[in-house]
KEBA-235954 format. One record per atom (N, C-alpha, C, O): residue in one letter; x, y, z. Coordinates in pm, whole numbers, plus 50000, padded with zeros to 5 digits. Layout:
% residues N
aXYZ;...
This chain:
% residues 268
x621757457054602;x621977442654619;x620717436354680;x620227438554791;x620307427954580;x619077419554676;x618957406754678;x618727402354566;x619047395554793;x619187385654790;x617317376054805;x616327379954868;x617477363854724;x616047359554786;x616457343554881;x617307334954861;x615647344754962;x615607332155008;x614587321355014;x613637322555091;x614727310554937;x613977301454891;x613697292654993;x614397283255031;x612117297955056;x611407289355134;x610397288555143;x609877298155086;x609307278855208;x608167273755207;x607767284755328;x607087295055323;x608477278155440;x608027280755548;x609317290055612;x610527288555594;x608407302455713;x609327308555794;x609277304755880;x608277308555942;x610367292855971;x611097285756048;x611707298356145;x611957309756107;x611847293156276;x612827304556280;x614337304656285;x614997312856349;x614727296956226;x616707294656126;x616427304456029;x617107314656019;x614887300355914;x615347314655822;x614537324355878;x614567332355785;x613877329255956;x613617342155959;x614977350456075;x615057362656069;x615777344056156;x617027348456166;x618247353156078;x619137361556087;x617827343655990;x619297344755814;x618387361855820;x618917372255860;x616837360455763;x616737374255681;x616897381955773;x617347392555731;x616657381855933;x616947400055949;x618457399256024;x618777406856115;x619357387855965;x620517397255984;x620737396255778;x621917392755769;x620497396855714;x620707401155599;x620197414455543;x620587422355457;x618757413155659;x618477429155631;x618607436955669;x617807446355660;x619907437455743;x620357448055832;x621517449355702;x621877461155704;x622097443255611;x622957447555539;x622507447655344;x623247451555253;x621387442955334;x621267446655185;x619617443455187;x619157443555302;x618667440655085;x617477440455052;x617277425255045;x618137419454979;x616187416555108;x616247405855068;x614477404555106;x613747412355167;x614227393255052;x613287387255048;x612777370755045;x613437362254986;x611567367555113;x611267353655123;x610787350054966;x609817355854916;x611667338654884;x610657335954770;x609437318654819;x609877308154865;x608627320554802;x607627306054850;x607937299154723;x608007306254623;x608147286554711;x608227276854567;x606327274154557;x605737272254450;x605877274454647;x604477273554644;x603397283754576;x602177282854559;x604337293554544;x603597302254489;x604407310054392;x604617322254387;x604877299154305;x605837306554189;x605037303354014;x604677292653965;x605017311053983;x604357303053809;x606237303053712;x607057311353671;x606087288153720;x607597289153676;x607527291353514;x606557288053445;x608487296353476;x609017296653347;x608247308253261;x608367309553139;x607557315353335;x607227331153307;x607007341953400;x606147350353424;x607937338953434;x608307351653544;x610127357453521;x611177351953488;x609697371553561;x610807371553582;x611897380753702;x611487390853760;x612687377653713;x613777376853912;x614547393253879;x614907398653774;x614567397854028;x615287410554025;x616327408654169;x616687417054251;x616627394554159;x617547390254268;x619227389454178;x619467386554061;x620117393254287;x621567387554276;x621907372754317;x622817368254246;x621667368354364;x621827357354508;x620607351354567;x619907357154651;x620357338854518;x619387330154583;x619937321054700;x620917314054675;x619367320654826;x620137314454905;x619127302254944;x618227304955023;x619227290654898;x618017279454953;x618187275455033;x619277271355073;x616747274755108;x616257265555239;x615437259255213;x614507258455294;x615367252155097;x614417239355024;x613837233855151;x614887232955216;x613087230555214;x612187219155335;x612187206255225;x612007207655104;x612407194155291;x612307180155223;x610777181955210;x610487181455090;x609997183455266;x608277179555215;x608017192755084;x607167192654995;x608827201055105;x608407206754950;x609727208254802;x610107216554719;x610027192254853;x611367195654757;x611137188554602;x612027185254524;x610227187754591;x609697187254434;x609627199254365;x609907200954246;x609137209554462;x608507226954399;x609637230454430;x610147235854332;x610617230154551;x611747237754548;x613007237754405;x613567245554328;x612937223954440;x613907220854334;x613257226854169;x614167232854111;x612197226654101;x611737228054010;x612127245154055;x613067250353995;x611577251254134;x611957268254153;x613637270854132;x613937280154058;x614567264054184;x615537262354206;x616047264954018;x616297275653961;x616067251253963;x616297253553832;x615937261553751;x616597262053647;x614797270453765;x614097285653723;x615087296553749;x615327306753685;x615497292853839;x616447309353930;x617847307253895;x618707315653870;x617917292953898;x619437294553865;x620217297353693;x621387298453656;x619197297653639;x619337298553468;x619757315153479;x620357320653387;x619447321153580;x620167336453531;x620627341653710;x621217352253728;x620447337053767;x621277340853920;x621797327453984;x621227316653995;x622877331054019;x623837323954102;x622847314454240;x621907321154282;x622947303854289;x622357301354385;x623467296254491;x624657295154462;x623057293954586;x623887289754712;x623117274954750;x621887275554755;x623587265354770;x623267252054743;x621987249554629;x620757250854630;x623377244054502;x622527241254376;x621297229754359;x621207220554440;x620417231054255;x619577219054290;x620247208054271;x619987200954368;x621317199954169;x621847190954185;x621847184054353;x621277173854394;x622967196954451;x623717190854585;x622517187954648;x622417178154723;x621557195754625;x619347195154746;x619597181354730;x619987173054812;x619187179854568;x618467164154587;x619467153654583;x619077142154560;x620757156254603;x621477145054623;x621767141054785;x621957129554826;x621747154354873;x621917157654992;x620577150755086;x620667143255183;x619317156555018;x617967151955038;x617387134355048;x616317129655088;x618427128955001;x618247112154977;x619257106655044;x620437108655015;x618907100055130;x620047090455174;x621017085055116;x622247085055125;x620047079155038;x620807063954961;x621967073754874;x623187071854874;x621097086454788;x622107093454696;x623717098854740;x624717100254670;x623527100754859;x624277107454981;x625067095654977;x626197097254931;x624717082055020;x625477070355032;x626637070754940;x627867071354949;x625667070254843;x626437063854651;x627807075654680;x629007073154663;x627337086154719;x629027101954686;x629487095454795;x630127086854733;x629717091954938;x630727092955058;x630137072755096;x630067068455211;x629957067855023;x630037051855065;x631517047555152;x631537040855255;x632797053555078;x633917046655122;x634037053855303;x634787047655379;x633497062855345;x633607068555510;x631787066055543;x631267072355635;x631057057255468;x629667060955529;x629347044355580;x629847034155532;x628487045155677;x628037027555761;x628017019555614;x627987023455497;x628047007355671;x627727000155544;x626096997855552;x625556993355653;x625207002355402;x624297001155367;x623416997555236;x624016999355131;x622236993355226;x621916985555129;x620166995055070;x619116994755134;x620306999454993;x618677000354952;x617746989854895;x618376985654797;x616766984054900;x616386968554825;x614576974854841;x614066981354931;x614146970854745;x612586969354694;x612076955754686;x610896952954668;x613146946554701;x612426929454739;x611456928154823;x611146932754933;x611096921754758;x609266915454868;x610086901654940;x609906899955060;x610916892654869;x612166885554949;x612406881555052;x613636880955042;x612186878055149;x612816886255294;x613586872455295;x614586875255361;x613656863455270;x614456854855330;x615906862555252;x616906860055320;x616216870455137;x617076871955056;x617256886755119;x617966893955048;x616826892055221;x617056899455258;x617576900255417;x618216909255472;x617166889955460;x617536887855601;x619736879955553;x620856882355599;x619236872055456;x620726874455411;x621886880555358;x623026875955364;x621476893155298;x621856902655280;x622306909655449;x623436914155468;x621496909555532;x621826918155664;x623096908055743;x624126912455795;x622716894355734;x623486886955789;x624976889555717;x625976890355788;x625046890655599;x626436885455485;x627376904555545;x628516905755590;x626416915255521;x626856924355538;x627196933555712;x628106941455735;x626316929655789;x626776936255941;x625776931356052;x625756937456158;x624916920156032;x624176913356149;x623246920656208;x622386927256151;x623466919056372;x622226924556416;x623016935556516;x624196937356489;x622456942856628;x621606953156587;x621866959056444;x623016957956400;x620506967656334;x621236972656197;x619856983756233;x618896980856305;x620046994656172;x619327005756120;x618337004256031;x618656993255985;x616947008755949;x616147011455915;x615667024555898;x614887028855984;x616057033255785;x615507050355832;x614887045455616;x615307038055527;x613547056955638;x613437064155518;x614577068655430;x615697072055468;x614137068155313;x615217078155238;x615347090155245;x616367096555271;x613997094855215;x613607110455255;x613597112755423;x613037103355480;x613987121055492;x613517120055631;x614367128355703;x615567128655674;x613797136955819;x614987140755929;x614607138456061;x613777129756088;x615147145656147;x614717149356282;x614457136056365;x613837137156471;x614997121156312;x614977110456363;x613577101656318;x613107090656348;x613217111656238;x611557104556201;x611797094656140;x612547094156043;x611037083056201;x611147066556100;x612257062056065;x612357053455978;x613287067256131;x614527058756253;x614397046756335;x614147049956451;x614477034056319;x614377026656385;x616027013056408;x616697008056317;x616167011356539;x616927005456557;x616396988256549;x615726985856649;x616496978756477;x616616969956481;x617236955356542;x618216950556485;x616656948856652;x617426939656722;x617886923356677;x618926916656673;x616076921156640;x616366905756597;x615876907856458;x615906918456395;x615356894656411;x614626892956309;x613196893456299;x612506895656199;x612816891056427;x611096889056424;x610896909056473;x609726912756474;x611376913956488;x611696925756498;x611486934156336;x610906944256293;x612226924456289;x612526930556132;x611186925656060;x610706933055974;x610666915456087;x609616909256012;x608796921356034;x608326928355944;x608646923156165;x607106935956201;x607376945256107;x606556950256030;x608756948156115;x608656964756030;x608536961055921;x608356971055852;x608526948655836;x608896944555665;x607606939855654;x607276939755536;x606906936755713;x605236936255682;x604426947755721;x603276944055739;x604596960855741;x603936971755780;x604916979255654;x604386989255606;x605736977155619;x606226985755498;x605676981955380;x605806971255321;x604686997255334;x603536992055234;x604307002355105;x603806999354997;x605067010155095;x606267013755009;x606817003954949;x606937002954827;x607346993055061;x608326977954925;x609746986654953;x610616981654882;x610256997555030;x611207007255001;x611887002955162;x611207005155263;x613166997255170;x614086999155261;x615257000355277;x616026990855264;x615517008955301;x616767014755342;x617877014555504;x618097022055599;x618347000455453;x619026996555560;x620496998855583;x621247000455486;x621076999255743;x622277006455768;x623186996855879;x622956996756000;x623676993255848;x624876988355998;x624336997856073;x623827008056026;x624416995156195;x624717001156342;x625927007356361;x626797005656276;x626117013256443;x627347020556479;x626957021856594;x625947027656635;x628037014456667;x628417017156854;x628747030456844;x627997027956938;x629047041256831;x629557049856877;x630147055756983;x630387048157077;x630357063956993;x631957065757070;x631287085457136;x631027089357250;x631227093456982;x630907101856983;x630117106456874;x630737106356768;x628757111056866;x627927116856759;x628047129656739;x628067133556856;x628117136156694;x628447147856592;x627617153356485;x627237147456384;x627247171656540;x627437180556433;x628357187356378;x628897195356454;x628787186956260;x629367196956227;x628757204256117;x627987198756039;x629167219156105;x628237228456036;x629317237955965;x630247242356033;x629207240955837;x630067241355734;x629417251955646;x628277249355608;x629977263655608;x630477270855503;x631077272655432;x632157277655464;x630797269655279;x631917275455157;x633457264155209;x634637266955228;x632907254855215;x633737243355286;x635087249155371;x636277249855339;x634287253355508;x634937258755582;x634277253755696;x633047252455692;x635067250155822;x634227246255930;x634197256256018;x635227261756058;x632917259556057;x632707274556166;x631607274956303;x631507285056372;x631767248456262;x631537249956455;x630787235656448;x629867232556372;x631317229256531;x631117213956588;x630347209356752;x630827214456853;x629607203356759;x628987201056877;x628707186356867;x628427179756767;x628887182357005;x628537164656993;x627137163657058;x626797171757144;x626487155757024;x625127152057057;x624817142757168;x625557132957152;x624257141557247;x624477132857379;x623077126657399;x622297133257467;x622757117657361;x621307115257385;x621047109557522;x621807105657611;x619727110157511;x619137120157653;x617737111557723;x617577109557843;x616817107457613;x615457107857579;x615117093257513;x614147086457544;x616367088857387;x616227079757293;x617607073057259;x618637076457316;x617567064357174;x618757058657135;x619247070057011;x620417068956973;x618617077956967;x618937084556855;x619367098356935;x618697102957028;x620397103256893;x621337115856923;x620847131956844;x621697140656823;x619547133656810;x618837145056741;x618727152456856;x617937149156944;x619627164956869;x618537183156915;x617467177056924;x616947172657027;x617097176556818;x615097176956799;x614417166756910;x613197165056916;x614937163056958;x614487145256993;x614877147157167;x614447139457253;x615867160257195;x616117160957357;x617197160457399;x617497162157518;x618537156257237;x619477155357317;x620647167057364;x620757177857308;x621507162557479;x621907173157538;x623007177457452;x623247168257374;x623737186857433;x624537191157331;x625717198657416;x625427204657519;x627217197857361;x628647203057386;x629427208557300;x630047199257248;x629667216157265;x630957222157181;x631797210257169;x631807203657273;x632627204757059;x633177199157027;x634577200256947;x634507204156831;x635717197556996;x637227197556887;x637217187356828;x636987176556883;x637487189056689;x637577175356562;x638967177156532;x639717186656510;x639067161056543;x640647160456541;x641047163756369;x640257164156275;x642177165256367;x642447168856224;x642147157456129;x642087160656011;x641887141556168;x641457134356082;x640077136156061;x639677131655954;x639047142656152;x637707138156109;x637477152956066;x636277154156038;x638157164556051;x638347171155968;x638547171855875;x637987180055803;x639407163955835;x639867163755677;x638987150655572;x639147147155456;x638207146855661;x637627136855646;x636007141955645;x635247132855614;x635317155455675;x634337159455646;x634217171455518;x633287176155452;x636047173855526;x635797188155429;x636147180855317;x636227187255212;x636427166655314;x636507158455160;x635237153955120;x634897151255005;x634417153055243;x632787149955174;x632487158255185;x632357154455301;x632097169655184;x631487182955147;x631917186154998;x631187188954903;x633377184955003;x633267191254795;x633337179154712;x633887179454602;x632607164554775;x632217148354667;x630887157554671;x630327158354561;x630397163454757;x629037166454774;x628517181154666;x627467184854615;x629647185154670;x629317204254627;x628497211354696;x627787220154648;x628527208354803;x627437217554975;x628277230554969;x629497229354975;x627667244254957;x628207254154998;x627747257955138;x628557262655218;x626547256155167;x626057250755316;x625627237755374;x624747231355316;x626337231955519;x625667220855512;x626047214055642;x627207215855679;x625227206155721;x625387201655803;x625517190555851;x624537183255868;x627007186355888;x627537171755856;x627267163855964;x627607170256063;x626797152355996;x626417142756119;x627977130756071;x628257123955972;x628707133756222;x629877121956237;x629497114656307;x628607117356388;x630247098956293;x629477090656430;x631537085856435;x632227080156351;x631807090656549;x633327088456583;x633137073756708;x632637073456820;x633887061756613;x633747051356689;x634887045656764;x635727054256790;x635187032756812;x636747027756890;x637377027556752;x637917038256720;x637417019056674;x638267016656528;x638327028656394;x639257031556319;x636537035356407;x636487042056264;x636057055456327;x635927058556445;x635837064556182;x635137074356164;x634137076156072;x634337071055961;x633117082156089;x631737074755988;x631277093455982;x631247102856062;x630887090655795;x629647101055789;x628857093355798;x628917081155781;x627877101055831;x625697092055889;x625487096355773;x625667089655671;x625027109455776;x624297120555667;x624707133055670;x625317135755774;x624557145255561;x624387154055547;x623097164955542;x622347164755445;x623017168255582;x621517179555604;x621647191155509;x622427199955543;x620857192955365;x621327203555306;x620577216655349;x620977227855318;x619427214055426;x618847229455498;x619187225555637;x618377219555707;x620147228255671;x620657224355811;x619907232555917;x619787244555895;x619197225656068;x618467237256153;x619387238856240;x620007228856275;x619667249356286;x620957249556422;x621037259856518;x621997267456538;x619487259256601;x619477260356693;x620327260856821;x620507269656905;x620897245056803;x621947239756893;x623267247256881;x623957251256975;x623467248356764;x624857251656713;x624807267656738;x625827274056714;x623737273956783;x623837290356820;x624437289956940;x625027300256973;x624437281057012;x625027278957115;x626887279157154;x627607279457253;x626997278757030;x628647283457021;x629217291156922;x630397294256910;x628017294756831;x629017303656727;x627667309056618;x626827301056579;x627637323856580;x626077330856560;x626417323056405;x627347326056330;x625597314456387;x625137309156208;x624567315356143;x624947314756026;x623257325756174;x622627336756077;x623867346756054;x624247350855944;x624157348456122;x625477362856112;x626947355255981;x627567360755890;x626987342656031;x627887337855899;x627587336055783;x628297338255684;x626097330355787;x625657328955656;x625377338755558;x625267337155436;x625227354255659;x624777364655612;x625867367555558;x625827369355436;x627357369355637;x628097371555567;x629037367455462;x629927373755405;x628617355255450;x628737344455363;x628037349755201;x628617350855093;x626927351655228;x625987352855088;x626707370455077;x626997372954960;x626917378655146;x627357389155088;x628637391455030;x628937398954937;x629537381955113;x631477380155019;x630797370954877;x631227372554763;x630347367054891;x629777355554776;x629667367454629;x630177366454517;x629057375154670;x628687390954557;x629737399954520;x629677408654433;x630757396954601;x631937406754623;x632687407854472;x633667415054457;
């Protein structure tokens, strides 16, 4: 049995996956950076991807190579739908903030758009993006002007705010949940690990349960890491992370050891 794992970079999330995988079968790092696609050929059972967003042009193109004769574990379809905000939006809109993508140069037709749909404070993130990068909270308008004249893309991707209540990971297998932590920010207005914030084990009530394992299979994530924002009135997906890092989340429950055993029942 030999599994590959599709990555750029050894992080250390995947160089944990491989040596608890190689304590139970043969596996290996494949680089998308160094593949000649469409004449080669695979002596893998099981591709398990950790696509990185900055190389998800080559991943995904590797991705569709491997999967024409081995099984993969998050397909390229779920990457690049998972990988985009807005795409992410379009599958879970009816539980996600209310948001707008627009390429207008406009702004008066856009400052009405923010007004008609959720006012002020509102969000601003990239499409592509994690770890809170180019996250910005928005107050007024002359606020908004700065960032809409320094945006040399024409590309924004705007979000209601959410007061929140409680921010949320949850982290998911084979649409199974195997461990939740709330995010406590610390440092910033934004609730990212990455960014400082302090982190807790978390119980999800059976609604925002049943309410993440219904966006996971709109999504088809066999791995994946769900961000809740639990408010006074609602419950909100933010985003999904399809190479989820979870550091944090070792903190209550071993994720290399599930995933490992995850990709090996997967062969069974």
């Amino acid at each position: 049995m030999k599994i590959g794992i599709l990555a750029h970079k050894k992080t250390p999330e995947n160089t944990m996956i491989f040596e608890e995988l190689k304590k139970k079968c043969n596996v290996e790092f494949i680089d998308p950076l160094n593949m000649f696609l469409g004449s080669e050929s695979y002596d893998f059972d099981l591709i398990l991807s950790r696509v990185e967003r900055d190389f998800l042009t080559e991943g995904i193109y590797t991705l569709k190579d491997l999967s024409k004769d081995i099984p993969v574990i998050n397909s390229a379809e779920t990457i690049q739908t998972c990988q985009n905000k807005y795409f992410t939006y379009l599958k879970l809109k009816k539980v996600s903030p209310k948001s707008f993508l627009t390429y207008s140069k406009d702004i008066s037709k856009i400052f009405g758009k923010i007004d008609s749909n959720f006012g002020y404070p509102f969000v601003v993130k990239p499409i592509y993006g994690g770890y809170g990068d180019g996250v910005l909270k928005i107050n007024s308008k002359s606020e908004f002007f700065e960032v809409f004249e320094k945006n040399e893309k024409n590309e924004l991707y705007v979000q209601e705010f959410v007061p929140y209540i409680h921010d949320l990971r949850v982290f998911l297998l084979n649409n199974e949940i195997i461990g939740s932590m709330e995010r406590i920010p610390k440092n910033s207005w934004k609730a990212n690990y990455s960014l400082g914030a302090e982190i807790k084990e978390f119980k999800l009530s059976n609604e925002v349960e049943d309410m993440v394992l219904d966006s996971v299979k709109k999504l088809g994530a066999d791995i994946v890491g769900i961000d809740v924002l639990i408010s006074k009135d609602k419950n909100y997906i933010l985003e999904a992370n399809i190479t989820p890092q979870f550091r944090g989340m070792m903190n209550f429950v071993n994720v290399p050891e599930k995933i490992a055993d995850y990709c090996l029942n997967y062969l069974k």
